[in-house]
C-alpha positions as CSV (number, residue, x, y, z in Angstrom):
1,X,0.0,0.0,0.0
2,X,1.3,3.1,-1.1
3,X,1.9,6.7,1.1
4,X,-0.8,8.7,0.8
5,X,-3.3,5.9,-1.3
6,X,-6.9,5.0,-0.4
7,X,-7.4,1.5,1.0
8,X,-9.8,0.8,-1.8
9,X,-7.6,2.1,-4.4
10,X,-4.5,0.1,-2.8
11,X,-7.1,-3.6,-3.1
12,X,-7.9,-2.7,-5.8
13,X,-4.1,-2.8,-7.7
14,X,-3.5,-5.9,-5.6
15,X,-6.7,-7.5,-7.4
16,X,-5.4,-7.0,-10.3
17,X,-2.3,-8.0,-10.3
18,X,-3.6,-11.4,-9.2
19,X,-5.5,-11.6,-11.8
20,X,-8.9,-9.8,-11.6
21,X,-10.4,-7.8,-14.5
22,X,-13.0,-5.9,-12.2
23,X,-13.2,-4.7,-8.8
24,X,-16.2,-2.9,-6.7
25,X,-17.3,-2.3,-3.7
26,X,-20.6,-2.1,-1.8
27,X,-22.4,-2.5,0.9
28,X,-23.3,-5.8,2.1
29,X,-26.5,-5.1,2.4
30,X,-26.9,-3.1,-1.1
31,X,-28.5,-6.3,-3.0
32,X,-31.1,-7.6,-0.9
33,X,-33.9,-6.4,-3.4
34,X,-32.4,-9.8,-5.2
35,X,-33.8,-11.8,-2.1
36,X,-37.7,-10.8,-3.3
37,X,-36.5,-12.2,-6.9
38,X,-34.5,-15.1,-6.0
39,X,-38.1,-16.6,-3.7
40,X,-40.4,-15.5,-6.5
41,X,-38.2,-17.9,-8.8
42,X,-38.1,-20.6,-6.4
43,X,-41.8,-20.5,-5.3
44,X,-42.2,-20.9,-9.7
45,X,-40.0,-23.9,-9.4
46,X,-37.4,-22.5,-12.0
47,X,-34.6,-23.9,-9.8
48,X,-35.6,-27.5,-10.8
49,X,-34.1,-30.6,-9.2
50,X,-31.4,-27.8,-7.1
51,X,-32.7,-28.4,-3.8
52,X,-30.0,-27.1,-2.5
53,X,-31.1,-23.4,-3.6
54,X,-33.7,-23.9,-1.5
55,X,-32.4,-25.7,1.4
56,X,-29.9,-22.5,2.1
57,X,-32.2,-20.0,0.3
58,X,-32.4,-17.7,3.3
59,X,-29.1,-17.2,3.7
60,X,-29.0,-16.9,0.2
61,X,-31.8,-13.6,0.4
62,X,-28.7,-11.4,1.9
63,X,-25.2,-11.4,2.9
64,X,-26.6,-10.6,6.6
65,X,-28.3,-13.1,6.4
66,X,-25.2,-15.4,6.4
67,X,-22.5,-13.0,8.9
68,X,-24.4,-10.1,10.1
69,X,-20.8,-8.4,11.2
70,X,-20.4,-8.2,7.5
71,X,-20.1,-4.4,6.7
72,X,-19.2,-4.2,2.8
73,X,-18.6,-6.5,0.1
74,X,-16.2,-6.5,-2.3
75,X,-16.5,-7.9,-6.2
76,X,-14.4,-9.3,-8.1
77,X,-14.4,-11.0,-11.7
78,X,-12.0,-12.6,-13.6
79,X,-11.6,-13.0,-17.5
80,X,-12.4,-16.4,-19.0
81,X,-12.9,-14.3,-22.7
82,X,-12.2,-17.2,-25.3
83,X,-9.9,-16.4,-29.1
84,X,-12.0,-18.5,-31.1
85,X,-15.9,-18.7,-31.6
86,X,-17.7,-20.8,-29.2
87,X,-20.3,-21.8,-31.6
88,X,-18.0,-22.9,-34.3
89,X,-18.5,-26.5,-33.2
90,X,-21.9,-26.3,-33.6
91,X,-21.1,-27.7,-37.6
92,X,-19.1,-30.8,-36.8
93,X,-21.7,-32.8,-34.9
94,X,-18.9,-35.5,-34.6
95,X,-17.4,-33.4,-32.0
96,X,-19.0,-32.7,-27.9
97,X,-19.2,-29.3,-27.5
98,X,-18.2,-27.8,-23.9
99,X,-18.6,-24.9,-22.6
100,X,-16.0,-22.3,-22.8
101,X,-15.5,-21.9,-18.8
102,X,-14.8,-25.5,-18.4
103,X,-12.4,-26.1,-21.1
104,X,-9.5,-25.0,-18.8
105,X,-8.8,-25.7,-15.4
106,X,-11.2,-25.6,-12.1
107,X,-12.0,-21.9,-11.9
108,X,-13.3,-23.1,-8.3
109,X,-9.9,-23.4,-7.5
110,X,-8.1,-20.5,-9.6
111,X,-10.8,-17.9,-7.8
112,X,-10.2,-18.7,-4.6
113,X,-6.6,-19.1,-4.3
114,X,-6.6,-15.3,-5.4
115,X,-9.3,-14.3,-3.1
116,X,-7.3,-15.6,-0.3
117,X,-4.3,-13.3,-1.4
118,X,-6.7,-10.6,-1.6
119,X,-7.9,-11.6,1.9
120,X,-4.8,-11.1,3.2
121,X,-3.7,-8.2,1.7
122,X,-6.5,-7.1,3.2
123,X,-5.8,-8.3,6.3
124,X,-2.4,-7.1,6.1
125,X,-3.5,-3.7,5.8
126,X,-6.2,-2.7,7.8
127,X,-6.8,-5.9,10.6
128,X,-10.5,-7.1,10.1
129,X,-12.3,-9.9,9.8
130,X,-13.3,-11.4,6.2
131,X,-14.4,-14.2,4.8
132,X,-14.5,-15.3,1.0
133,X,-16.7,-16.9,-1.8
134,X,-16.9,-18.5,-4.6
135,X,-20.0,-19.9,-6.7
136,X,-20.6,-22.8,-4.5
137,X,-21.5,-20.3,-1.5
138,X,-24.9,-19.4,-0.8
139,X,-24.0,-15.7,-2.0
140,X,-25.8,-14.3,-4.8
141,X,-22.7,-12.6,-6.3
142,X,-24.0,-11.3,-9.9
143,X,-26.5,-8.8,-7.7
144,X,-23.6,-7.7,-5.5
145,X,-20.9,-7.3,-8.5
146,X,-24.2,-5.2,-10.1
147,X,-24.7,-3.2,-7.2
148,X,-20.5,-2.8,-6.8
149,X,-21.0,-1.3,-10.0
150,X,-18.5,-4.2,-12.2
151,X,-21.3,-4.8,-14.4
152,X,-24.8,-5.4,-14.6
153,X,-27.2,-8.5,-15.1
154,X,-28.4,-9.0,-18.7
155,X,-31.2,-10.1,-20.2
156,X,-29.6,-13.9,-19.8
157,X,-29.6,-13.1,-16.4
158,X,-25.6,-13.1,-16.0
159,X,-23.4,-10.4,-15.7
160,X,-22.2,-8.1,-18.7
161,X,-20.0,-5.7,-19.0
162,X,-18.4,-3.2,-20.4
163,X,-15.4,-3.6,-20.9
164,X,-15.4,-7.4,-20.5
165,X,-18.1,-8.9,-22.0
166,X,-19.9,-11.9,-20.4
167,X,-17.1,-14.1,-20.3
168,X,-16.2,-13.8,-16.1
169,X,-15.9,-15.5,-13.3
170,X,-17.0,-13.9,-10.2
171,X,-16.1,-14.5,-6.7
172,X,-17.0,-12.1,-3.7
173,X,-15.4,-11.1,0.0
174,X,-17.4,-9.8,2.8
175,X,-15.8,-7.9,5.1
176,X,-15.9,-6.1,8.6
177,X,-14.7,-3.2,6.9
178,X,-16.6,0.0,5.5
179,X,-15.3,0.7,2.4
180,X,-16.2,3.8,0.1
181,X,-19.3,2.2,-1.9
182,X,-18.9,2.2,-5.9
183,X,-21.9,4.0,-8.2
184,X,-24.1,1.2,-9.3
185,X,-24.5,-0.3,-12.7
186,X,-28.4,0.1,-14.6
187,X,-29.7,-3.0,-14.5
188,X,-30.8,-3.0,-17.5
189,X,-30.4,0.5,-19.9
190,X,-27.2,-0.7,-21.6
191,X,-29.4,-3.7,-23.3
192,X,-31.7,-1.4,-24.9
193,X,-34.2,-3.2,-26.7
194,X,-31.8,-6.0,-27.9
195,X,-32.9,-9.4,-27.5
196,X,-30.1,-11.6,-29.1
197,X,-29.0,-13.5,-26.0
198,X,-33.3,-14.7,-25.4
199,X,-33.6,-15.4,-28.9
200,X,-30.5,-17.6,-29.3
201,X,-31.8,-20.0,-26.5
202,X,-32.0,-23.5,-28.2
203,X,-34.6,-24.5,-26.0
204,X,-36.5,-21.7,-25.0
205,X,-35.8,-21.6,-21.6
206,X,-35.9,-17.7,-21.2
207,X,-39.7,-16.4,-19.6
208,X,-38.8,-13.2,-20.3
209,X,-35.8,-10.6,-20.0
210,X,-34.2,-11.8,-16.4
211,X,-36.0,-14.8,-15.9
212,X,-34.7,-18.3,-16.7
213,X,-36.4,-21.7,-16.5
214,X,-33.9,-23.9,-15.6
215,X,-35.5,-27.0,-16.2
216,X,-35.8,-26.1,-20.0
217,X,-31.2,-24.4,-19.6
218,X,-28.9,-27.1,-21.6
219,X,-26.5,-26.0,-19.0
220,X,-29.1,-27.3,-15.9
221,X,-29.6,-30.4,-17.8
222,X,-26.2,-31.7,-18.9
223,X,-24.3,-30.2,-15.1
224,X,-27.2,-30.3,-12.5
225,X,-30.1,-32.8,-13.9
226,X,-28.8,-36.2,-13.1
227,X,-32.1,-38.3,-14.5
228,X,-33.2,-38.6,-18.2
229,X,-33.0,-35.5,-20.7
230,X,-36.5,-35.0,-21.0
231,X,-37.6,-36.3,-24.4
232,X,-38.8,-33.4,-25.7
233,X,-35.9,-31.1,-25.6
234,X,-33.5,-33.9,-26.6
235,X,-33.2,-32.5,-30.5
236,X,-32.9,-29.2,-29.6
237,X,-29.1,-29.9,-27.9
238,X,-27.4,-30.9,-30.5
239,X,-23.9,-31.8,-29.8
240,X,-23.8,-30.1,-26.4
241,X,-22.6,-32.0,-24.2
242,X,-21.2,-29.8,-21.0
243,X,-22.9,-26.6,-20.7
244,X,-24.4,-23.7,-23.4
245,X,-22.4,-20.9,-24.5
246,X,-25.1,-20.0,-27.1
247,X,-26.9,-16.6,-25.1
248,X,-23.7,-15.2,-23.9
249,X,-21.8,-15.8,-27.6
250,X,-24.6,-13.9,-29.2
251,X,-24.2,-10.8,-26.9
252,X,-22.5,-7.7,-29.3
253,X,-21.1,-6.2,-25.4
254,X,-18.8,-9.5,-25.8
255,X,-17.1,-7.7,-29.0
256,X,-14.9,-5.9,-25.8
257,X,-14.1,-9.2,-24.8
258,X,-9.9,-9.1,-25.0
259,X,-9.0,-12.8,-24.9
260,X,-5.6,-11.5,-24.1
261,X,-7.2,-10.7,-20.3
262,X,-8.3,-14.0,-19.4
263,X,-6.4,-16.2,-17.2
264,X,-3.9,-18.4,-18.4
265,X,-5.3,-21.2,-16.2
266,X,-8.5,-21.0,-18.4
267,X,-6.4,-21.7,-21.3
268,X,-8.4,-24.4,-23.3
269,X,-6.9,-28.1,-22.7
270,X,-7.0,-29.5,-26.8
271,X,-8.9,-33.0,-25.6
272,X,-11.8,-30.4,-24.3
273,X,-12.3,-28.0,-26.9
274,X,-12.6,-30.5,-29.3
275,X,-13.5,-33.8,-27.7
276,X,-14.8,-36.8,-30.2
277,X,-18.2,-38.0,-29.1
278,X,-17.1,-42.0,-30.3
279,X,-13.9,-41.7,-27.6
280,X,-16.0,-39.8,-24.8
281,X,-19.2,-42.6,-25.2
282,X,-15.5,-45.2,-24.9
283,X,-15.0,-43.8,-21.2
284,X,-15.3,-46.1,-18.0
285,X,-14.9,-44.1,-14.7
286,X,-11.3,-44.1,-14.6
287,X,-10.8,-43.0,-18.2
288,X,-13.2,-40.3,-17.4
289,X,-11.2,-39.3,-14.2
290,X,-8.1,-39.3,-16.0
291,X,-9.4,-36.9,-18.8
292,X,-11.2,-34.6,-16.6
293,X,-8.3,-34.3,-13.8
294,X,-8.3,-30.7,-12.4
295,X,-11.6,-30.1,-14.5
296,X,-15.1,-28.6,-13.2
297,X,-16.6,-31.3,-15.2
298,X,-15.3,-33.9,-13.5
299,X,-18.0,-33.3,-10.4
300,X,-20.6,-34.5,-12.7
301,X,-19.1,-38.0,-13.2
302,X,-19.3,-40.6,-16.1
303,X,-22.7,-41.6,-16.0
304,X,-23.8,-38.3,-16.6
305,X,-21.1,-37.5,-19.0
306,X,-22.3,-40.8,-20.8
307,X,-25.6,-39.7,-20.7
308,X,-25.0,-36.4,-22.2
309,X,-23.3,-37.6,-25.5
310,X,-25.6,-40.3,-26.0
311,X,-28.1,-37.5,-26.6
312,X,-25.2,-36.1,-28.7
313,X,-24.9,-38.9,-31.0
314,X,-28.4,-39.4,-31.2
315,X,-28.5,-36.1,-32.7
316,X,-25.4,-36.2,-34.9
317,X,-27.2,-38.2,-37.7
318,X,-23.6,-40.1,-37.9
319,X,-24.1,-43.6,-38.1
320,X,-20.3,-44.3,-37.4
321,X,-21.5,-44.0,-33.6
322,X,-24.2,-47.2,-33.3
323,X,-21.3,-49.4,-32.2
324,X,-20.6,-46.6,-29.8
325,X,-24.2,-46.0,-28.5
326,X,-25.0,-50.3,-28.8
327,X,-22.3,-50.6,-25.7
328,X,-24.3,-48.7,-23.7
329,X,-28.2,-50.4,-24.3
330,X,-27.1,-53.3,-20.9
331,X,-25.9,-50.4,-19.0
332,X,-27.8,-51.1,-15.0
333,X,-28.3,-47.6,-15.1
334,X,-31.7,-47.1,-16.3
335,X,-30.8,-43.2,-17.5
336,X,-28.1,-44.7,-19.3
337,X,-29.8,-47.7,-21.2
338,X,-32.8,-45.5,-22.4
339,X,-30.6,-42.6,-23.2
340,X,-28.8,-45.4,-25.8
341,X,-32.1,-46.8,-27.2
342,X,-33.3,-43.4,-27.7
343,X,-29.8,-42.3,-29.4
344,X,-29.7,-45.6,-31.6
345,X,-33.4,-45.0,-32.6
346,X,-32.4,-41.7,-34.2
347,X,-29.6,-43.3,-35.6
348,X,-31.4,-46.0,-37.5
349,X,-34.2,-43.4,-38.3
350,X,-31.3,-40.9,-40.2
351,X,-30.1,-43.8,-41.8
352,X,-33.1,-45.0,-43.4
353,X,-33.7,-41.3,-44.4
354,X,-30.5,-41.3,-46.4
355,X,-31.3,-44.6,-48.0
356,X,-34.7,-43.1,-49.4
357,X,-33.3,-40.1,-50.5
C-alpha cells in the first residue's frame, strides 16, 4: 500500500495483479432487493431438481443473512474471454461441445486461491475480519458485483460488461470493513431493446428478460439434472454435451471481450475444446477421471457424462456411432440404457432417411 493511497484504491491494484479484471465495492447489504427475486423464482420452481437453492435459500436472500458483522462487500471478476468462436463447433456434430468456462482448469480453484491473497492483503493492511466466496457459497454474487458497479445483469440473467463482455468468473469477499461504496451499474439500460441472448436460447428456456427456467437451460440439464433428458428437448441440444455458450456468444457487449485478459489457467486443454463423441461414449470411470483431472466437469461423473453424448450422438445423424451408443443399451443404469435406445433409434431413423433419399 502506497503513502498517501486510499485503501480501496491500494485492493484494488492488488486484485489486479492477481488476476482480476473488475473490482467494486458495496455494501453488504446493497443487493437484498435480489432476495424478493431469487423466492419469486423458487416459489415458480425454476430452480428445478437444485434443492440445494432452497435448502440455504435464506441465507441466500442477503449477505446478513449469512455473517451479520459483515459491513461491505467487495467484487471481483476474472476474465475467461475465449480467441475463437464458441459456436463454431456447432457444424461438426462429430465433436461434444463444452462450454468455454470449463475447457481449462477448475476456476473453483483458480478464484479462490486469489481471493485468499486478496484476503490477506487485506488483512495485512487494515486488521479485520473477512471471509471469501466463490459460486458454491450461498451468496448471490451477480447482484452484488451489479450493485459494486462491475457490471450489470443481462437479459440472460448473468453479468455483462463493459469492458469485458460476459465471459467472467465472479467471486465475492465480505468484510468487517466500510469501504467507500462504488456507483451502481443500470440493471438493464445498456441492453436497450436488444434481445439476441433470449432469442439464441435452443430450448426456450428464457420467460422473459431476467428470468430463466432452468429445467428447459442445456447448461441445468447436462451439469445439475442427473435423471433422463426429458424427451422433448433432446433434439434441440445438438452436440452439447457440457454446458451452453449460445446466449452469452450472441451478446454484441462480448465484441470488448480481450481474450488476451483472461487467465492463463482457463487456457483451453486441446482434448476439451474439441473432444470426439465415439472416444468420450468409450469412457469407464477411470478413463473419465483421467481426462477430466483438475476439471469442473469432473463433479458430474461418467454416467452423466455418458448420458450427455448419447443425446449427442443421437443427434449427430452419424451412423459411425451405433457401435458406440450399442455398448451402452445393458448399461444397469436405467438413465443410461434408455438414453442409448433413444440415441440408436435416431440413428437408424437418419439412416433409413438417407437410404430413401
Amino acid at each position: 500500500m502506497h503513502r498517501g493511497q486510499s485503501l480501496e484504491e491500494a485492493i484494488r491494484d492488488e486484485a489486479a495483479r492477481l488476476g482480476f479484471v473488475a473490482c467494486g465495492f458495496a455494501r453488504a447489504d446493497a443487493a437484498d432487493a435480489a432476495g424478493i427475486d431469487l423466492k419469486r423464482w423458487l416459489e415458480a420452481g425454476h430452480h428445478g431438481t437444485m434443492g440445494w437453492m432452497e435448502e440455504r435459500a435464506h441465507h441466500r436472500v442477503s449477505p446478513l443473512a449469512l455473517w451479520p458483522d459483515a459491513k461491505s462487500a467487495i467484487a471481483l471478476a476474472m476474465s475467461y474471454a475465449p480467441a475463437s468462436d464458441p459456436l463454431a463447433l456447432a457444424e461438426h456434430p462429430e465433436l461434444g461441445r463444452i462450454s468455454v468456462y470449463a475447457q481449462g482448469g477448475d476456476y473453483h480453484k483458480t478464484v479462490k486461491k486469489a481471493l485468499k491473497a486478496l484476503a490477506r492483503f487485506i488483512v495485512d493492511a487494515a486488521p479485520s475480519e473477512l471471509k471469501v466466496f466463490v459460486d458454491t457459497a450461498p451468496v448471490m454474487e451477480k447482484p452484488l458485483a451489479q450493485v459494486a458497479g462491475i457490471g450489470w445483469q443481462g437479459k440472460h440473467t448473468n453479468l455483462v460488461s463493459r469492458e469485458h463482455g460476459s465471459w467472467l468468473f465472479l467471486g465475492v469477499i465480505l468484510t468487517s470493513l466500510e469501504l467507500e461504496p462504488d456507483p451502481p451499474a443500470d440493471h438493464g439500460q445498456h441492453c436497450g431493446s436488444c434481445t439476441r441472448c433470449l432469442d439464441a436460447c435452443p430450448t426456450h428456456a428464457f420467460v422473459g428478460p431476467h428470468r430463466i427456467d432452468a429445467r428447459r437451460c442445456i447448461s441445468y440439464l447436462t451439469i445439475e439434472h442427473d435423471g433422463p433428458i426429458p424427451r422433448e428437448l433432446r433434439a434441440t441440444m445438438g452436440n452439447r454435451i457440457y454446458g451452453c455458450d449460445d446466449c452469452l456468444a450472441v451478446c454484441p457487449w462480448n465484441r470488448f471481450a480481450d481474450a488476451a485478459a483472461a487467465n492463463r489457467a482457463f487456457l483451453p486443454r486441446a482434448e476439451l475444446a474439441t473432444p470426439r463423441v465415439a472416444d468420450l461414449l468409450a469412457l469407464d470411470d477411470a478413463s473419465f477421471r483421467e481426462m477430466f483431472a483438475g476439471s469442473p466437469i469432473k463433479r458430474i461423473g461418467v454416467k452423466r457424462m455418458i448420458r450427455n453424448c448419447l443425446i449427442a450422438a443421437g443427434n449427430s445423424g452419424d451412423t459411425s456411432l451405433v457401435a458406440s451408443v450399442e455398448r451402452h443399451l445393458s448399461d444397469p443404469d436405467s438413465v443410461i440404457a434408455e438414453a442409448a435406445e433413444w440415441a440408436l433409434a435416431q440413428l437408424v431413423y437418419s439412416s433409413a432417411e438417407m437410404q430413401v433419399a
